[in-house]
MOPAC internal coordinates of N, CA, C and O (Angstrom, degrees):
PM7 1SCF
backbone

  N    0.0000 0     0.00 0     0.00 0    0    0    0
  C    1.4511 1     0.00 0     0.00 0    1    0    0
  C    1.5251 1   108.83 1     0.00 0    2    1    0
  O    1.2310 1   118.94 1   -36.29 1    3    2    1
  N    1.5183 1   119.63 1   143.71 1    3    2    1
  C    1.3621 1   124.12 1  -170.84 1    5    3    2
  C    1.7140 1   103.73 1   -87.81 1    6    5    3
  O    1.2310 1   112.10 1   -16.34 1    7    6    5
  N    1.3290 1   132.50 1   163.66 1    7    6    5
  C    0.7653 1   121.67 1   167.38 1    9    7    6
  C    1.6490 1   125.27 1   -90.04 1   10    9    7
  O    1.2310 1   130.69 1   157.43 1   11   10    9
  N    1.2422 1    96.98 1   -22.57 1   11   10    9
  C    1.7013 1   116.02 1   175.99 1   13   11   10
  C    1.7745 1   111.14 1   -30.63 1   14   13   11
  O    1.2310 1   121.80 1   119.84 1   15   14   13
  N    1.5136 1   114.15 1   -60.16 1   15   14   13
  C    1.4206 1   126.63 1  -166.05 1   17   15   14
  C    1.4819 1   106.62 1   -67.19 1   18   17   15
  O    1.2310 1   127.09 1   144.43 1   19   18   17
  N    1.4761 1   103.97 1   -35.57 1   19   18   17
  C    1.9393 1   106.54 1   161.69 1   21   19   18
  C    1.3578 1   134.21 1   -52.93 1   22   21   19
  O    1.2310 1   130.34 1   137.93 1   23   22   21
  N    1.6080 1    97.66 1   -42.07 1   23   22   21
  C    1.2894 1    99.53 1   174.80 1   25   23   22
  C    1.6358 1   116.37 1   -78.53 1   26   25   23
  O    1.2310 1   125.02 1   149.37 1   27   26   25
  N    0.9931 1   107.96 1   -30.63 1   27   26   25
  C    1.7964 1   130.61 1  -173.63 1   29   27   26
  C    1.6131 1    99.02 1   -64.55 1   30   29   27
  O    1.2310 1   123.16 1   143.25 1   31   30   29
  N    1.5224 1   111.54 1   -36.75 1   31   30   29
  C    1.4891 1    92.19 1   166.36 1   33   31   30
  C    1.3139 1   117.90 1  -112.75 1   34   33   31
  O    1.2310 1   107.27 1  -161.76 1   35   34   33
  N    1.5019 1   141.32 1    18.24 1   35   34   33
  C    1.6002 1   129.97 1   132.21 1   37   35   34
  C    1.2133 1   105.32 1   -50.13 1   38   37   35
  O    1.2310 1   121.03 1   139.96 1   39   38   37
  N    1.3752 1   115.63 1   -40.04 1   39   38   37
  C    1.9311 1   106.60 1  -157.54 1   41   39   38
  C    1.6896 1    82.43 1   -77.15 1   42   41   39
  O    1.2310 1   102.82 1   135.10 1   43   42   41
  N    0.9874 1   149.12 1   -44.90 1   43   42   41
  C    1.1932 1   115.42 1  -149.95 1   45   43   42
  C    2.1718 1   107.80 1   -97.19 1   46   45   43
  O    1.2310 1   129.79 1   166.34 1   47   46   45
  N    1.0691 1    98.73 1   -13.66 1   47   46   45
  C    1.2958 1   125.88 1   152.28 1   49   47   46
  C    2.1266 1   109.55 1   -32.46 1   50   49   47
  O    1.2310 1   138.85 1    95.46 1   51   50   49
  N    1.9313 1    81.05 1   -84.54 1   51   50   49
  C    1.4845 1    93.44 1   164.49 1   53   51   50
  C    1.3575 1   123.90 1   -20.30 1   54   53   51
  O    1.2310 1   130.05 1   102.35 1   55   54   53
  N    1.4005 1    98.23 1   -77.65 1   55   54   53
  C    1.7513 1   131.70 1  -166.01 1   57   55   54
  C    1.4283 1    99.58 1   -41.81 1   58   57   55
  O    1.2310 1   116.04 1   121.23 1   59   58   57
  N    1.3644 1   125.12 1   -58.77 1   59   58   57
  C    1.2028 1   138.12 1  -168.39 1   61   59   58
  C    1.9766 1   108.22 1   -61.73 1   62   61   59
  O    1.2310 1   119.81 1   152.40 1   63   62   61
  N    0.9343 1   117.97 1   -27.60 1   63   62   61
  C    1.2409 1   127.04 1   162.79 1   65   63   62
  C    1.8365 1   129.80 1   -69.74 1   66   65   63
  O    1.2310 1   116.27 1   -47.42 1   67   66   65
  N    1.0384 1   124.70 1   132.58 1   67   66   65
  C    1.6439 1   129.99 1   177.40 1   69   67   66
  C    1.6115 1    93.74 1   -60.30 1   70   69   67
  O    1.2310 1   120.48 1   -50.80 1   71   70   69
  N    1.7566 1   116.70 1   129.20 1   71   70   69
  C    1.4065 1   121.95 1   170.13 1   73   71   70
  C    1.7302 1   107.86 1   -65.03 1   74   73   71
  O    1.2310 1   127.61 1   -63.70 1   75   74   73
  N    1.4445 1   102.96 1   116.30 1   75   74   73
  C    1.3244 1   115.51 1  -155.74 1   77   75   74
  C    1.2600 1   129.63 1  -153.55 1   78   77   75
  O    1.2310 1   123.38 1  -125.66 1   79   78   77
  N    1.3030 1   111.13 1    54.34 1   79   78   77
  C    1.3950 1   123.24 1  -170.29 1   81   79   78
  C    1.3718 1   139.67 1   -57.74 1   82   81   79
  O    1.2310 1   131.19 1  -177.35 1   83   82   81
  N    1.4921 1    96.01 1     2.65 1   83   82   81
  C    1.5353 1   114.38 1   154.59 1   85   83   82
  C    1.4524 1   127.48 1   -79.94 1   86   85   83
  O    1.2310 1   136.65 1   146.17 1   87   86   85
  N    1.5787 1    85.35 1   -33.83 1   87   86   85
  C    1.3354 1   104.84 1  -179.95 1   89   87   86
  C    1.6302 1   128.65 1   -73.42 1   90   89   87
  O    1.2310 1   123.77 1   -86.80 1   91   90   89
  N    1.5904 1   110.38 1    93.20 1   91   90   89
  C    1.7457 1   125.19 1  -166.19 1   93   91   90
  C    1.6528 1    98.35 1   -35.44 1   94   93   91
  O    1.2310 1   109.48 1   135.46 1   95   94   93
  N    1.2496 1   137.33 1   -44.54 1   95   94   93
  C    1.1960 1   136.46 1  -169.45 1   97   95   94
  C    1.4415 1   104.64 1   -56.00 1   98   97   95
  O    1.2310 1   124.33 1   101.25 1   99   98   97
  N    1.3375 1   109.30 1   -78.75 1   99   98   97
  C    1.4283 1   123.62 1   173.50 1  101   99   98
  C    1.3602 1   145.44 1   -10.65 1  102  101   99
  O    1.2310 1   140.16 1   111.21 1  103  102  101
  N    1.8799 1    78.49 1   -68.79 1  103  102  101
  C    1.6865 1   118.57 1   152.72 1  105  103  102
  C    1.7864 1   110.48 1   -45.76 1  106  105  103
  O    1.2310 1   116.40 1   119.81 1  107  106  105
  N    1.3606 1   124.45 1   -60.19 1  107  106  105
  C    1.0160 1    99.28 1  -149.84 1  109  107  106
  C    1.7230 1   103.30 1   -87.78 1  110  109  107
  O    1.2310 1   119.13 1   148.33 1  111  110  109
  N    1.1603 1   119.27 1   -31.67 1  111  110  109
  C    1.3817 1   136.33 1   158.78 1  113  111  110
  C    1.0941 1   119.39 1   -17.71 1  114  113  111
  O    1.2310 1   115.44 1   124.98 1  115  114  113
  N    1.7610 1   126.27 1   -55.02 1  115  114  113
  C    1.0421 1   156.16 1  -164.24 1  117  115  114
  C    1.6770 1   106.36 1   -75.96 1  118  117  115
  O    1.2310 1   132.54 1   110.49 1  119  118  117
  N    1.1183 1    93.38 1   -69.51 1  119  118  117
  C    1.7443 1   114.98 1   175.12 1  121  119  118
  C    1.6370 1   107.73 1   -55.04 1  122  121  119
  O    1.2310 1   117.16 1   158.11 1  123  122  121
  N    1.1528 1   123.00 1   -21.89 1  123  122  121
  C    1.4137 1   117.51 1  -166.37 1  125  123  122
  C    1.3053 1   107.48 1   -96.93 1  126  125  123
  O    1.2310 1   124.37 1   142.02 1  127  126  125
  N    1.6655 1   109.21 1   -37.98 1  127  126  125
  C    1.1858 1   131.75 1   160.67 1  129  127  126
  C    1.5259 1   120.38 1   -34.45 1  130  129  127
  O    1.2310 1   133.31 1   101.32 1  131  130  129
  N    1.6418 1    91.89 1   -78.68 1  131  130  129
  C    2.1029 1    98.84 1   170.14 1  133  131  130
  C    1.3439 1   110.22 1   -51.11 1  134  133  131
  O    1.2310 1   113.99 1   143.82 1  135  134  133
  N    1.3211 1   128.97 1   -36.18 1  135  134  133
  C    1.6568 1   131.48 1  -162.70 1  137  135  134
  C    1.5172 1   111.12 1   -64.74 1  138  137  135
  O    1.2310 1   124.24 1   142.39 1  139  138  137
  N    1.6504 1   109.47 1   -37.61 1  139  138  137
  C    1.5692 1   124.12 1   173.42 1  141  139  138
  C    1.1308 1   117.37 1   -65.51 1  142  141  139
  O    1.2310 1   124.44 1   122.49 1  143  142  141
  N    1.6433 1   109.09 1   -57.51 1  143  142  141
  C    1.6897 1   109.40 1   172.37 1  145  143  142
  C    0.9123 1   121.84 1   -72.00 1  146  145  143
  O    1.2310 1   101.93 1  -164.42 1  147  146  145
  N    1.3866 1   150.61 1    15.58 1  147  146  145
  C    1.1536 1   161.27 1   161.17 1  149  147  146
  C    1.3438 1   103.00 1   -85.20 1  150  149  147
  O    1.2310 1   123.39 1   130.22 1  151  150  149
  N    1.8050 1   111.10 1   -49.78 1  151  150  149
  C    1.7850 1   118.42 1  -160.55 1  153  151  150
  C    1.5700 1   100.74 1  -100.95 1  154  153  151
  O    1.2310 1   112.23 1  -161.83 1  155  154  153
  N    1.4854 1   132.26 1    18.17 1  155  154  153
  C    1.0362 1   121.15 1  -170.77 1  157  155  154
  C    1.7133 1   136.57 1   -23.26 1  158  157  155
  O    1.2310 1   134.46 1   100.89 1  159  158  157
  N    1.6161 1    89.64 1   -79.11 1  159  158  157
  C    1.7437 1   101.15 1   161.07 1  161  159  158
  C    1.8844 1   121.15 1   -36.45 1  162  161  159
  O    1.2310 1   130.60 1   128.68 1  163  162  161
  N    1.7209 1    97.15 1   -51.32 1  163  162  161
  C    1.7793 1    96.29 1   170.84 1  165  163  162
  C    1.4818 1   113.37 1   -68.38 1  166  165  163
  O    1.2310 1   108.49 1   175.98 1  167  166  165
  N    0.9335 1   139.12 1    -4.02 1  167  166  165
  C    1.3776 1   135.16 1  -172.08 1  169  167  166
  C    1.5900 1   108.40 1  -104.84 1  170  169  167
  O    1.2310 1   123.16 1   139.57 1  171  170  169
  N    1.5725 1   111.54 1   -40.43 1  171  170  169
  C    1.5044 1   116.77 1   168.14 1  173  171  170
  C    1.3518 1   123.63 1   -64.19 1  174  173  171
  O    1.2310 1   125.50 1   155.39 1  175  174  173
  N    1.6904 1   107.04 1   -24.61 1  175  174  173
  C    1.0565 1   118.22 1  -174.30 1  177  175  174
  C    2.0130 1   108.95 1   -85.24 1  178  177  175
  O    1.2310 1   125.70 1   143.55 1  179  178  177
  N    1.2432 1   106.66 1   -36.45 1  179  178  177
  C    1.4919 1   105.59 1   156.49 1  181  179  178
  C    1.4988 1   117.54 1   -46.08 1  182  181  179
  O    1.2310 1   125.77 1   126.46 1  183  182  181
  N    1.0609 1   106.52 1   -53.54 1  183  182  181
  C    1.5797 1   126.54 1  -151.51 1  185  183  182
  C    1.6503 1    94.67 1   -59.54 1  186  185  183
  O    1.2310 1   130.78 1   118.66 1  187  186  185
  N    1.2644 1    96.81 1   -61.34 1  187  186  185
  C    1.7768 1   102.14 1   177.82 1  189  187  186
  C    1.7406 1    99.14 1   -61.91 1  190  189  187
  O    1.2310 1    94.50 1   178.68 1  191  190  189
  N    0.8352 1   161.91 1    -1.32 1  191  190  189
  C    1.7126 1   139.66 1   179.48 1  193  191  190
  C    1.4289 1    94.01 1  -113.22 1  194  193  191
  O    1.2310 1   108.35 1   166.82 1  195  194  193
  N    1.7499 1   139.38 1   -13.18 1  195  194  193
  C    0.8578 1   111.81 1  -151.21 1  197  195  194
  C    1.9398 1    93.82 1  -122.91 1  198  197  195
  O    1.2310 1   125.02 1   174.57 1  199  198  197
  N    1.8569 1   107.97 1    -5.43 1  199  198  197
  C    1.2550 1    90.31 1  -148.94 1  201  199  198
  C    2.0399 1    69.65 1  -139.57 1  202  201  199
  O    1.2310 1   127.59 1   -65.07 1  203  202  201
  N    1.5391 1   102.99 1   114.93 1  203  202  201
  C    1.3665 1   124.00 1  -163.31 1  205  203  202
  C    1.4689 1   101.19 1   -75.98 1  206  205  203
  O    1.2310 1   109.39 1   -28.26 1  207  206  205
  N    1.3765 1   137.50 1   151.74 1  207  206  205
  C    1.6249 1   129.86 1   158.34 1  209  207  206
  C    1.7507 1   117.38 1   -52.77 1  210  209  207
  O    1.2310 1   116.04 1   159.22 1  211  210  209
  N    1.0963 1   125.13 1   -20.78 1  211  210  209
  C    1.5360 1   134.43 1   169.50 1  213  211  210
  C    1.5926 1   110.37 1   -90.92 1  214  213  211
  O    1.2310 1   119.97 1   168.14 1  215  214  213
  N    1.3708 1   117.65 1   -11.86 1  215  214  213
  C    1.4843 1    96.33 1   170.09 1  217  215  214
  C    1.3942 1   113.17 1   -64.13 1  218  217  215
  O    1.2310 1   125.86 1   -28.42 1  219  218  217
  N    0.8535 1   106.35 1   151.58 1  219  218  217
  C    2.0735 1   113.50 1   149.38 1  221  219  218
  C    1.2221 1   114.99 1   -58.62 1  222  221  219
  O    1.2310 1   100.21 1   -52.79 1  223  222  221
  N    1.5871 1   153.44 1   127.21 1  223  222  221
  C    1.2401 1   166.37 1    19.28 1  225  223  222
  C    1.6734 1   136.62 1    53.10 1  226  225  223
  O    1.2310 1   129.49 1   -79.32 1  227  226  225
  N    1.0656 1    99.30 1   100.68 1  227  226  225
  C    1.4991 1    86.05 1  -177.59 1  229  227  226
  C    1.5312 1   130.54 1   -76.23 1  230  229  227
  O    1.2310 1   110.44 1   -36.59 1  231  230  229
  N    1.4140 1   135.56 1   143.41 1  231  230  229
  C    1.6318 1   131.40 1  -146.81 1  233  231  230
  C    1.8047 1   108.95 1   -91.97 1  234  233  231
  O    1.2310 1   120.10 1   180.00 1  235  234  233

């Protein structure tokens, strides 16, 4: 699994939310968001040890 489509739906996740940094939703969305694109390679590199070619995947 790529990591691209993960991030593509926090961001749009995000987006869909009022900018709201009080707001725990927002907040954490946001943060998890920057934390990936920042960690790209580490996050792809999870992704592959943790997520098998026979699992199920969502489209």
């Amino acid at each position: 699994m790529k990591v691209e489509p993960i991030l593509a739906e926090l961001n749009r996740q995000r987006a869909d939310l009022n900018k709201d940094p009080t707001d725990i939703e927002w907040f954490a969305l946001h943060h998890a968001f920057c934390f990936i694109s920042y960690h790209l390679a580490d996050f792809q590199k999870y992704l592959d040890e943790v997520v098998k070619p026979s699992d199920p995947t969502p489209h």
